[in-house]
N, C-alpha and C positions, 0 to 999 in steps of 0.2 A: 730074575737074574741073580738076585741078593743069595735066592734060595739056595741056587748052583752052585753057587761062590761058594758056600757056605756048607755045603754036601749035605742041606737039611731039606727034606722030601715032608711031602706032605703027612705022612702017615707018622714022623715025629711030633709033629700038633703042637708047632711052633707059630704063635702068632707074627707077624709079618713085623708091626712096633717091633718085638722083642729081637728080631733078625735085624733091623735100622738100627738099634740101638747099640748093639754089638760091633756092628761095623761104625757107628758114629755117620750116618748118612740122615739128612733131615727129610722130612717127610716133605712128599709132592707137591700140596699144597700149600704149604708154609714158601716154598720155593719159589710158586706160583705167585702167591699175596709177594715178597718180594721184587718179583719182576713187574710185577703192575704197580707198584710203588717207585716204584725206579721208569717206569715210562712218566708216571705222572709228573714228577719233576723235571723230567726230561721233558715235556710237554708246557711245564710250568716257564721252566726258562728258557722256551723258544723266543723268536719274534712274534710280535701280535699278529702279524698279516701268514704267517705260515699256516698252510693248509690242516696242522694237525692241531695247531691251537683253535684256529676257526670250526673245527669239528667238534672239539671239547666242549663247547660253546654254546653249538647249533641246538635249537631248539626248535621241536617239529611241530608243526601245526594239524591240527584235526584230534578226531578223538579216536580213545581206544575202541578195541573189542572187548567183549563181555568175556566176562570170567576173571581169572585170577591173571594179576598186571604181569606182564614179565618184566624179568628182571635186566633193569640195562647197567651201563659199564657202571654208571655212578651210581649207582647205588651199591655197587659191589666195592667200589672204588672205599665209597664212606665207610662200609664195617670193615676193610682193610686197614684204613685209616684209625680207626677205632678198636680193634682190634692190635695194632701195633703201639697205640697211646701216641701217636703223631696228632699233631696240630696241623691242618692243611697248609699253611702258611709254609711249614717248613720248609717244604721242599724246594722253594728259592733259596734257602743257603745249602750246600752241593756238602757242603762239609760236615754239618751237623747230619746231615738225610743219610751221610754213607754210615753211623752210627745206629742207624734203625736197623740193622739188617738184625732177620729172627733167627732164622736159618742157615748157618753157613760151616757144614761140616770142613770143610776145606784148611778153614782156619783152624778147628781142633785136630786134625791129622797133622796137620804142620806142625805144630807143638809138641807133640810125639815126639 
């Protein structure tokens, strides 16, 4: 879509970064880590008896399958968390948490 915008075809041999960067648009995944940070706290300051903190929670009984573990939310959760320099804790204060944000072209277009 960037590409379009942008009237650059593939055969200019424009890496894709360098078209985000131009328009000031944050990359996918940084967006992504964002919103999964932003549930967690959303999740953090629920009630203890709601269904999605008891999920967070739940822990499965039996063993795995052979091979390579897969990967669940929390463990994606932690190099998110690490990866932003957040301390898990944080996300019970709503005010400091909205300061984590990595990615947020929105606020440098408005500045424009």
């Amino acid at each position: 879509m960037l590409r379009w915008t942008a009237g650059v075809t593939r055969m200019d041999r424009l890496r894709n970064d360098v078209i985000r960067q131009r328009f000031g648009i944050a990359p996918i995944a940084d967006k992504m880590r964002e919103a999964r940070l932003r549930w967690h706290g959303h999740v953090l300051r629920g009630k203890e008896d709601s269904v999605r903190k008891i999920a967070l929670k739940l822990e499965v009984v039996g063993k795995r399958s052979r091979g390579r573990p897969k990967q669940r939310w929390a463990d994606t959760l932690h190099m998110d968390l690490k990866a932003a320099g957040v301390h898990p804790n944080l996300a019970l204060d709503q005010e400091r948490c909205r300061d984590t944000r990595l990615a947020d072209p929105a606020t440098k277009r408005d500045k424009r």
